[in-house]
Every structure is written in structure tokens, then in C-alpha cells.
Backbone bond lengths (Angstrom), bond angles and torsions (degrees), N, CA, C in turn:
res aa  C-N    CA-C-N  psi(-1)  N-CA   C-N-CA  omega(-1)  CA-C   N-CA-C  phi
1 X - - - 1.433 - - 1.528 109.80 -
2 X 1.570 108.60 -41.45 1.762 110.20 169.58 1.673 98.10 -27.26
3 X 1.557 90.25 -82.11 1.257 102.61 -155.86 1.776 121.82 -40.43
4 X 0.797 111.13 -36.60 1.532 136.28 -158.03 2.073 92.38 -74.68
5 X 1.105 109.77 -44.94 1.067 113.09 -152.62 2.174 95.46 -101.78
6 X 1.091 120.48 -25.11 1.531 134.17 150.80 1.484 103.90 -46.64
7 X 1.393 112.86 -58.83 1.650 115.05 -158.85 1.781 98.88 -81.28
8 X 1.171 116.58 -17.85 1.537 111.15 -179.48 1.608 107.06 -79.36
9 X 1.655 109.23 -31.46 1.902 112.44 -166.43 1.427 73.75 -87.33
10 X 1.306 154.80 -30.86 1.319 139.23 -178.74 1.787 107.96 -55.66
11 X 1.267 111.75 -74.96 1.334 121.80 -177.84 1.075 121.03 -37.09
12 X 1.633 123.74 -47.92 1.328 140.49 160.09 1.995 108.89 -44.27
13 X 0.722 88.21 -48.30 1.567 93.87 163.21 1.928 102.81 115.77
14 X 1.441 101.43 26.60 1.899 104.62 -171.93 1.879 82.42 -92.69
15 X 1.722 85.68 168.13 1.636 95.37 -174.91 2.117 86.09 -112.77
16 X 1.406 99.06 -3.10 1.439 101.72 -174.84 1.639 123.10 -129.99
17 X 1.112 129.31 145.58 1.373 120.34 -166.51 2.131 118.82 -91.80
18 X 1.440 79.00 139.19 1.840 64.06 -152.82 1.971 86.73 -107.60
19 X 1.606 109.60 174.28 1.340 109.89 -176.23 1.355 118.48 -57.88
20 X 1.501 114.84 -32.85 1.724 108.45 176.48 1.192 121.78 -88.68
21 X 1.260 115.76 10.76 1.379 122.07 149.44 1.418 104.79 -59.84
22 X 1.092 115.59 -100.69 1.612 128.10 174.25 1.430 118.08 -15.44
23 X 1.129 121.81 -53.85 1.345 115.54 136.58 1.915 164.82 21.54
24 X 1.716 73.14 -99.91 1.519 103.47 154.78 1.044 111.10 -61.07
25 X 1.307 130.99 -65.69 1.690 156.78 -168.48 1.305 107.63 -40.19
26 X 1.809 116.73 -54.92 1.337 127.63 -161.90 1.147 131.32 -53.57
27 X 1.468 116.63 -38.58 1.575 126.08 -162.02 1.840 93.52 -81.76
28 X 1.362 114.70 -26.63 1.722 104.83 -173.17 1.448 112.97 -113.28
29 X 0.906 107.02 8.78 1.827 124.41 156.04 1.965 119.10 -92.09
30 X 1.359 104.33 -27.55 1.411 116.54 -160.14 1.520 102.90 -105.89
31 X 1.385 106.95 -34.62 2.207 109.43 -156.52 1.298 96.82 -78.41
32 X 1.106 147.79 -10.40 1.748 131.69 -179.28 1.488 89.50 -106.05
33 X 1.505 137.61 -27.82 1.526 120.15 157.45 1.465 133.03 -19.62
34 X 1.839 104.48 -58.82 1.245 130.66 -152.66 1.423 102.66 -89.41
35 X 1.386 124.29 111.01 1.476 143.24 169.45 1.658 102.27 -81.05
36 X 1.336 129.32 121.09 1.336 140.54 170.13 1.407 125.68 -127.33
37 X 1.505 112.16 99.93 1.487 126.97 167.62 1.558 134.89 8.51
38 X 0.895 112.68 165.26 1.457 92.01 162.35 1.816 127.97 -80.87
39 X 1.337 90.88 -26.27 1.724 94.97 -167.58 1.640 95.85 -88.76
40 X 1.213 118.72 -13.10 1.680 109.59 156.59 1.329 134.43 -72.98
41 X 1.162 103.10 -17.47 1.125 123.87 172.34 1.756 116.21 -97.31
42 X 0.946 113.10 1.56 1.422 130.21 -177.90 1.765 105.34 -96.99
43 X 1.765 111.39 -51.24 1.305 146.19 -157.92 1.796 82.56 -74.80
44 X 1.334 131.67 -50.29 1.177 145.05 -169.56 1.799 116.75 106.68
45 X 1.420 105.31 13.11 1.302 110.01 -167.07 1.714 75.74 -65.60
46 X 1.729 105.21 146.86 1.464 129.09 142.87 1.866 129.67 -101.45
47 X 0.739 124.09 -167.51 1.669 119.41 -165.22 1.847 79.77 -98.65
48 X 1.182 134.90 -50.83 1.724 129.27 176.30 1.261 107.92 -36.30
49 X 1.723 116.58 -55.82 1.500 108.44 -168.50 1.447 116.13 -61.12
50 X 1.459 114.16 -39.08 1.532 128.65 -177.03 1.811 103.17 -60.53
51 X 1.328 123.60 -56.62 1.229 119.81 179.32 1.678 119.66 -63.52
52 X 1.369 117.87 -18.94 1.299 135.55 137.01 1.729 134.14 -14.19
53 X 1.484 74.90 -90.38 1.435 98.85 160.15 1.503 124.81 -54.59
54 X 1.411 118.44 -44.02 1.296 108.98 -176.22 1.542 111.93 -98.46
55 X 1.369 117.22 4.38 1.484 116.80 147.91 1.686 133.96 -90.78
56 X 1.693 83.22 1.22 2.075 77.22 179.93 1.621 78.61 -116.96
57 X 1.323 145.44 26.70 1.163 138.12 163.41 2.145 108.93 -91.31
58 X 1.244 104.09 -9.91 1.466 122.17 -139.62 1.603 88.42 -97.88
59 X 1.137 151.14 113.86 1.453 132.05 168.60 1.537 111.20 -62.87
60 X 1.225 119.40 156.18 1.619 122.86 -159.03 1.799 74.16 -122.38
61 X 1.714 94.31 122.15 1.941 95.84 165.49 0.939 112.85 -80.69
């Protein structure tokens, strides 16, 4: 995820990595991670909403 998220503030043209990098990055670095139950999958939770959630849980410095 370092990497991934270095080479994006790169492309962007930063020499430094900023929070919407990390961000951006998260949901397609993280969603084939996330294994979800059956009754989450019932509820309609997806692996997006969960990475969601645990990025607006996250304080942004």
C-alpha cells in the first residue's frame, strides 16, 4: 500500500504523500482483503462500505 500510494503523490506530481492519496488508493488495495459473512452479505454490507467506514472513522491530520 506504501508503495502504491508514493507512486500516486508521485504521478500527481507531489514529492510528498498527502491524505487523499491514501484515500484514493484504499478501496483497490483493501476490497479483495475483506472476507464478509453471510449475514453481511445478506444486510448488503459490501467490502467499499466497510473500507468507508473505517476511513471516515480515521481522523485525517
Amino acid at each position: 500500500m506504501l508503495k502504491a500510494v508514493k507512486a500516486r503523490a508521485y504521478l500527481r506530481g507531489n514529492d510528498h504523500v498527502l491524505p487523499s492519496d491514501i484515500v484514493l488508493c484504499s478501496k483497490d488495495i483493501l476490497r479483495h482483503r475483506i472476507k464478509l459473512n453471510y449475514e453481511a452479505i445478506v444486510d448488503g454490507v459490501t467490502p467499499d462500505k466497510v473500507i468507508e467506514a473505517l476511513l471516515q472513522s480515521v481522523p485525517v491530520p
